[in-house]
C-alpha positions in Angstrom: 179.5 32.8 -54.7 179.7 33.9 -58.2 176.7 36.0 -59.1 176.8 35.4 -62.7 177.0 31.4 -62.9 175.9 28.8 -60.5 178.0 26.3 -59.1 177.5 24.2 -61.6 178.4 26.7 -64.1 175.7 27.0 -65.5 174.5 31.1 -65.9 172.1 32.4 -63.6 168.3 32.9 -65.4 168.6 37.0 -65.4 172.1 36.8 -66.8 171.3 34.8 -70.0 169.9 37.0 -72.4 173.2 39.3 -71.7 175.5 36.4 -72.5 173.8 35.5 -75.3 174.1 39.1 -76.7 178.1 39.3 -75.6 178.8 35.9 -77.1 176.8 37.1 -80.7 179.1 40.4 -80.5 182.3 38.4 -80.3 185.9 39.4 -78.8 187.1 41.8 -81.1 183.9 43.7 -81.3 183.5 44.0 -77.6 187.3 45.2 -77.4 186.5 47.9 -79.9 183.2 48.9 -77.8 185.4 48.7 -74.7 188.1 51.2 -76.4 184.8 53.2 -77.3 183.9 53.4 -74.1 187.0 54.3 -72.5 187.5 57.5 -75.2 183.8 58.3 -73.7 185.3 58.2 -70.0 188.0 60.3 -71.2 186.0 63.0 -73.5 183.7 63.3 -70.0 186.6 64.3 -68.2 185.9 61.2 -65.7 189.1 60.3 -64.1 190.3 58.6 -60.4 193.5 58.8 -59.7 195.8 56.1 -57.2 198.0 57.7 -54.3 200.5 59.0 -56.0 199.5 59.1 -59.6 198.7 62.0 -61.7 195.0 63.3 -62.0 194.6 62.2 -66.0 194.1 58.4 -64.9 190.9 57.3 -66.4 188.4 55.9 -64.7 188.6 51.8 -64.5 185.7 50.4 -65.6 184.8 47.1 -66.2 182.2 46.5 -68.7 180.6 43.0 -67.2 177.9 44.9 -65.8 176.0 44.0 -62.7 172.4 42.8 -62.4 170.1 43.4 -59.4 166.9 41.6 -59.4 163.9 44.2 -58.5 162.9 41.5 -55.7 166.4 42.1 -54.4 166.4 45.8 -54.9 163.0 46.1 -53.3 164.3 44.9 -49.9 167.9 45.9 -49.9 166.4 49.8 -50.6 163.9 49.6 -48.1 167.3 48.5 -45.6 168.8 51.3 -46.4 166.9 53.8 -46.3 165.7 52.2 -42.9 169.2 52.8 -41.8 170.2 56.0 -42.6 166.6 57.2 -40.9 167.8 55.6 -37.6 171.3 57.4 -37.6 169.4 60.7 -38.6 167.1 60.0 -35.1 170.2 58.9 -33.7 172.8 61.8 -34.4 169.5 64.4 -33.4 169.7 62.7 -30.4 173.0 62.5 -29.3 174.1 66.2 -30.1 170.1 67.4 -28.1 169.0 64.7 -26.0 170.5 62.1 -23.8 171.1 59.2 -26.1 171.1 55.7 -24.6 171.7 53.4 -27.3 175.6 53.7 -28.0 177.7 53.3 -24.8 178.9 56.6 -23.6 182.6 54.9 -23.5 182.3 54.5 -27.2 181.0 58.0 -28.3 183.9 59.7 -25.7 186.4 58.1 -27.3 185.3 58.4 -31.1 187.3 60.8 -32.7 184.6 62.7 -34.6 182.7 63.3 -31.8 181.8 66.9 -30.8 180.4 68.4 -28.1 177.9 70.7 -29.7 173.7 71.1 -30.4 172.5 70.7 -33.8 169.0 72.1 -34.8 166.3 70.5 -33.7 164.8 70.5 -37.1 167.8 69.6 -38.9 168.6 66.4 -41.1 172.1 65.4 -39.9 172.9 63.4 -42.8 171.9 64.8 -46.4 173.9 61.9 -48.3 174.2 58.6 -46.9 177.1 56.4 -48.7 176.6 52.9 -47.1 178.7 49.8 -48.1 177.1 46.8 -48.9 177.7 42.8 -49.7 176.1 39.6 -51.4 176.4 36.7 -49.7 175.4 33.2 -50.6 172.8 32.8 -48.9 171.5 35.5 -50.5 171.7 38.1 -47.4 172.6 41.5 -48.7 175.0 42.6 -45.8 176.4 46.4 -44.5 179.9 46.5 -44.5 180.1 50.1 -43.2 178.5 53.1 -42.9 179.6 56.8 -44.8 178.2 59.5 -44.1 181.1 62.7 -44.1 181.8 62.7 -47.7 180.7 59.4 -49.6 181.7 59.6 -52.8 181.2 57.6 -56.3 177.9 58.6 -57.4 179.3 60.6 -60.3 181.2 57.5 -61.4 178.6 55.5 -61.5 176.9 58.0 -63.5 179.9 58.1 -65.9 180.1 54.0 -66.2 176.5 54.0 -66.9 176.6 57.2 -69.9 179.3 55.2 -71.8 178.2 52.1 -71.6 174.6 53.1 -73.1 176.6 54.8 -75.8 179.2 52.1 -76.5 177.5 49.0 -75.4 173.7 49.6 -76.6 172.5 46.4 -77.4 173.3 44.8 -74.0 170.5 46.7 -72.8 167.9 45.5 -75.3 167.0 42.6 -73.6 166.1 44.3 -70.5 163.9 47.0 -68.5 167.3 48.9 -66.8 165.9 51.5 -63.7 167.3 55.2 -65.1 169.6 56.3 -62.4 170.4 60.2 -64.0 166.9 60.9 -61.4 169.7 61.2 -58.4 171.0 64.6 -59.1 166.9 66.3 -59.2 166.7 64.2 -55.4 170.1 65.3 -55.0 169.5 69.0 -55.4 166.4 68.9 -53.3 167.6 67.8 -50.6 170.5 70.1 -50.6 167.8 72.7 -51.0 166.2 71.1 -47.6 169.5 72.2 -45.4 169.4 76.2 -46.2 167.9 78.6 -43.7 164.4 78.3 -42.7 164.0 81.8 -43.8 165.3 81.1 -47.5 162.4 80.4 -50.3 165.1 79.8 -53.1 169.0 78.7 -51.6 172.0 79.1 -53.4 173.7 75.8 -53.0 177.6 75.4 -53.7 179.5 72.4 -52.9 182.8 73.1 -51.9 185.7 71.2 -53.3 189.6 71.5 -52.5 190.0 71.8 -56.0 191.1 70.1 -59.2 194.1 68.5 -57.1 191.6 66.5 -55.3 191.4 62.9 -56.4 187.5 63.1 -56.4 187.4 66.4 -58.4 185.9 64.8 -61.4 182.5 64.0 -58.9 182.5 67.2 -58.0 182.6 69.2 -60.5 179.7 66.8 -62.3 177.1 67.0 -59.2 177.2 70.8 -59.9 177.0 70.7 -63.5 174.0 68.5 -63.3 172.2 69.7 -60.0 172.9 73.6 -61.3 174.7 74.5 -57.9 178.2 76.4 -57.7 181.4 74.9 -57.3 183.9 76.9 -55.2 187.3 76.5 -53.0 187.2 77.7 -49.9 189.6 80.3 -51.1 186.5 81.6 -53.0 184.3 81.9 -50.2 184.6 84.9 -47.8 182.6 86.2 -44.4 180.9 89.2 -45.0 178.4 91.0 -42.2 177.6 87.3 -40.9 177.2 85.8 -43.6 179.0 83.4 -46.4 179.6 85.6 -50.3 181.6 84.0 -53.0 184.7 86.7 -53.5 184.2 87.0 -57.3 180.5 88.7 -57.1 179.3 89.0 -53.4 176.4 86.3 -54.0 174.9 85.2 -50.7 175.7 81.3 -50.7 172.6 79.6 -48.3 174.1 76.1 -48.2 177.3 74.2 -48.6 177.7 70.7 -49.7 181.3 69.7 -47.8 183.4 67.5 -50.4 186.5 68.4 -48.8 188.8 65.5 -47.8 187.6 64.5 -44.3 185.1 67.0 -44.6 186.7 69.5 -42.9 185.8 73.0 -43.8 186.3 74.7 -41.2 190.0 75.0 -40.7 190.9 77.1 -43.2 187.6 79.3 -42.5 187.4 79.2 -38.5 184.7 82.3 -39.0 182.2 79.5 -41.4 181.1 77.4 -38.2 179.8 80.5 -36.3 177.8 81.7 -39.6 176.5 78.0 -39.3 175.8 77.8 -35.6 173.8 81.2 -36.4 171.8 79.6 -38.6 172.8 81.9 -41.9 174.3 79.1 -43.7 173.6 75.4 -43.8 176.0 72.2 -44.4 175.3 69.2 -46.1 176.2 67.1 -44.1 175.5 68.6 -40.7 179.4 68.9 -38.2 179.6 66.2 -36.0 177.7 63.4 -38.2 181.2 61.9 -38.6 180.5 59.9 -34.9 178.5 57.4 -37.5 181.1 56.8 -39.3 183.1 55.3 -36.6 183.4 51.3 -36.9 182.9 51.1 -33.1 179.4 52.7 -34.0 178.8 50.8 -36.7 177.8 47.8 -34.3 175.1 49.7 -32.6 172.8 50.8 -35.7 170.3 48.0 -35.7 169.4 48.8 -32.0 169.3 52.1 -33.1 166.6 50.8 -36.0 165.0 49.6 -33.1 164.9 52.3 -30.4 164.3 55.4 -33.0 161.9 53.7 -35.6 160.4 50.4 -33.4 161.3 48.5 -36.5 163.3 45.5 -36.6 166.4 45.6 -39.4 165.8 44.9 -42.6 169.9 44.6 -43.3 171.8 43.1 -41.2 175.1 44.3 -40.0 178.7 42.5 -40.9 179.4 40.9 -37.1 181.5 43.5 -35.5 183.5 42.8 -32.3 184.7 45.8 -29.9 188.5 45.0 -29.2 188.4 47.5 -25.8 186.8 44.6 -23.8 189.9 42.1 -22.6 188.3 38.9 -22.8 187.2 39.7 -26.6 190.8 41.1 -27.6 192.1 38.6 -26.5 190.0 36.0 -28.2 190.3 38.4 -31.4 194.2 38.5 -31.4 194.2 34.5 -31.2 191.6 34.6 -34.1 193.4 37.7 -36.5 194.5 35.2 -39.5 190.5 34.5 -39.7 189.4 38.0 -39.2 189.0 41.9 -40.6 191.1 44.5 -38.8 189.3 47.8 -39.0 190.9 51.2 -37.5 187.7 53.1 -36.3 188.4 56.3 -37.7 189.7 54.6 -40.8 188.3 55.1 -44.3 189.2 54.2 -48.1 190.3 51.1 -47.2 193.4 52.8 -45.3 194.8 50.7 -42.3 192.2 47.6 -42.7 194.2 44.0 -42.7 192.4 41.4 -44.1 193.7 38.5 -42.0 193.2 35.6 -44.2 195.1 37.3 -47.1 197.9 38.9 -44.7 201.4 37.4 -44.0 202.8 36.6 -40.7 204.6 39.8 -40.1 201.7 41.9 -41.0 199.6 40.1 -38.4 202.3 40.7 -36.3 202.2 44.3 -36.3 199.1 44.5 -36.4 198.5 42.8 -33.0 201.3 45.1 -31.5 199.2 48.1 -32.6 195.9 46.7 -31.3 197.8 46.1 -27.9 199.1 49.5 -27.9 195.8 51.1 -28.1 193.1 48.6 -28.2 190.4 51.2 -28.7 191.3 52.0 -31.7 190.5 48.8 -33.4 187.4 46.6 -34.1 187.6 43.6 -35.9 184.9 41.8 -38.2 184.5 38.2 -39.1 185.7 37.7 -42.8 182.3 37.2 -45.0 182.7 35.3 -47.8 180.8 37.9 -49.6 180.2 37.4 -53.8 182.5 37.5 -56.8 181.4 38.8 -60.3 182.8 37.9 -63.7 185.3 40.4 -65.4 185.3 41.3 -68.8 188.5 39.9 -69.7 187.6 36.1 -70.7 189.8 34.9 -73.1 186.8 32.4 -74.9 186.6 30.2 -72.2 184.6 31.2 -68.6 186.3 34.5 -67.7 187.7 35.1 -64.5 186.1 36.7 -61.2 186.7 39.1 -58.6 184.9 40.1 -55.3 182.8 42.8 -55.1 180.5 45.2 -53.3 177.7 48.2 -53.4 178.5 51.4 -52.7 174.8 52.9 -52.3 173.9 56.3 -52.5 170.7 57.0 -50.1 169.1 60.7 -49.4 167.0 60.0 -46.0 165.2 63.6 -46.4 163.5 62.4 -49.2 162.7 59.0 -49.3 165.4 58.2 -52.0 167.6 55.3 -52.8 169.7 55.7 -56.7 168.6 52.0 -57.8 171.8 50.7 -58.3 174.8 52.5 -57.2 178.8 51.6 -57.6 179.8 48.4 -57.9 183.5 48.2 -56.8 186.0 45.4 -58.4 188.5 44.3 -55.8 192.2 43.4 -57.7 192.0 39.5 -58.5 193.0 37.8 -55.2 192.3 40.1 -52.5 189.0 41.5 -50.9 190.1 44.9 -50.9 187.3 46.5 -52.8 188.1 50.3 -51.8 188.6 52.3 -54.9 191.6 53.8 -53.9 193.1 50.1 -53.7 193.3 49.7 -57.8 190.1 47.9 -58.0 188.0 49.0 -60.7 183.7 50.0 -61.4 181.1 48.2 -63.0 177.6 50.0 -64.1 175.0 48.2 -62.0 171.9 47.3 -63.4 168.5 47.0 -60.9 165.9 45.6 -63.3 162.7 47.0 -63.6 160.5 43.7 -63.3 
């Protein structure tokens, strides 16, 4: 499905008055806004680099943006926020109750699991980064669920600022919902995880530094939510509790955007500080069992055992490859499916079996029969395509895409709009790390 123009080609009602306005400014003014726009990427410092490539790669935008009805936005908001409730009630209950909804096989063998208590009163997951797709039936579907370190919200800020500078007068025609209200919800509930004893938290979110392809995020969620931005190298212990080396402040809570979000190994002292209840983490050890893509399968029975709601989203069909009769039936089936390590993330390991030769099938079925729990597969949606901003005069080309949403459970709060991510032409692969590229998404007002 293209989301821009119907199968007839003909352009979808919401979409018009932006066509009309690109088509008035012609190609070579919309290539000098698009080099405008780029310079403003650059001047804001927002890069992304690939594996591999240096850290002065600007950010790829494409400047097609993407429109979300409010209708749409009404009820895909109210799914999220649904769902990253339930794994809240879910993780509480697993780490200080006796869970029942996710089979004990599956948590055991999930690799982020830990066998620890978290407060009672604590919210697991502060920033929920869920992945979602547009099908043609109009189903908005979750792809997978992030909730260790989900990143992108600073991108989409930075598509957004330089295209309201650079491409003003695609706006005009329409009521756009402001995103830049993220980072006040942001810092709130950041605020929410410090000590019950502390009145007014000093909040840093730790970063492995500039090397870090995601550095750029970083250092603009504490520019804008007025928090510090330290290495762990720049934290010490000191009588019990966390100081920053340069000045001895008392730092209240720590917002983990360390790849993996592991900060404890190079600071084994932190987690007892934590467990004493002198510091708090955003988001809480241990939430990284949601990530898992066996869990994944189980969230809308946790939606309906925690909240006695039924989904609002519904999940991408997930099959468990540890049960023989369904690897089995999955292995005959992988040129039609998705191959998903569980622990996997950025796109890393995931073969997408209608685009994958022979020999990468191949190996991929070895693996799965060396350690079957370590898989699941999902059937291949044929999720939607959006138009690029490359046309040449004629109908430009498409690519698939998907939503990257950025949901704060603690306080009610979806960003309307999120990160659309550009697969490469001719692939599904929509991970950012895969050379796809961003597109400001627009979630209309009325």
């Amino acid at each position: 499905m293209n989301e821009v123009y119907k199968p007839d080609g003909e352009a979808r009602g919401f979409y018009r008055p932006l066509l009309e306005v690109l088509t008035n400014m012609g190609p070579e003014d919309f290539a000098e806004r698009r080099e405008r726009a780029r310079v403003l990427l650059e001047d804001l410092g927002a890069t992304f680099p690939l594996p591999g490539e240096d850290n002065d790669r600007v950010l790829p935008a494409d400047w097609m943006p993407r429109i979300i009805p409010r209708d749409h936005w009404e009820k895909l908001s109210a799914g999220l926020l649904q769902r990253g409730k339930a794994i809240n009630a879910w993780i509480l209950d697993l780490y200080n109750g006796s869970q029942s909804v996710v089979p004990d096989e599956v948590i055991e063998s999930s690799v982020f699991y830990r066998r620890d208590q978290l407060p009672a009163s604590a919210v697991p997951v502060h920033v929920y980064g869920p992945d979602v797709v547009h099908l043609q039936s109009g189903e908005y579907v979750v792809l997978e669920d992030n909730v260790r370190v989900p990143s992108g919200v600073a991108y989409s800020e930075a598509v957004r600022k330089a295209a309201r500078a650079a491409f003003e007068n695609t706006f005009e025609p329409y009521r756009v919902s402001r995103i830049s209200p993220y980072y006040e919800m942001l810092r709130t509930t950041l605020g929410s995880a410090a000590p019950e004893d502390v009145e007014d938290p000093t909040i840093a979110i730790v970063t492995s530094g500039p090397g870090d392809s995601a550095y750029f995020e970083h250092r603009r969620i504490a520019e804008r939510c007025g928090i510090r931005l330290l290495t762990l190298d720049e934290c010490c212990i000191e009588g019990g509790e966390v100081r920053m080396r340069s000045d001895g402040t008392r730092i209240d809570v720590i917002y983990r955007r360390v790849e993996g979000g592991y900060v404890v190994a190079d600071l084994p002292e932190l987690e007892r500080v934590h467990r004493e209840g002198r510091v708090g983490f955003a988001n809480a050890l241990g939430v990284g069992v949601a990530d898992d893509k066996a869990v994944f399968a189980y969230v809308p029975a946790m939606i309906e055992h925690y909240l006695g709601e039924k989904p609002i989203l519904n999940n991408a069909p997930t099959i468990s490859l540890a049960d023989p009769e369904q690897r089995a039936e999955t292995l005959d089936r992988l040129p039609e499916l998705v191959l998903k390590p569980r622990e996997g993330y950025g796109g890393l390991g995931v073969i997408i079996g209608p685009e994958a030769d022979r020999e990468t099938l191949d190996e991929a079925r070895r693996n799965v029969e060396k350690n079957p729990e370590g898989f699941v597969a999902q059937e291949c949606l044929d999720f939607s395509m959006h138009v690029l901003d490359d046309g040449d005069g004629g109908q430009p080309g498409a690519s698939f895409v998907d939503l990257r949403a950025f949901v704060l459970p603690a306080v009610d709060y979806v960003m309307p709009g999120g990160l659309t991510r550009v697969a490469k032409p001719g692939t599904r692969v929509v991970n950012s790390s895969s050379g796809g590229s961003f597109k400001d998404t627009w979630v209309l007002e009325d």
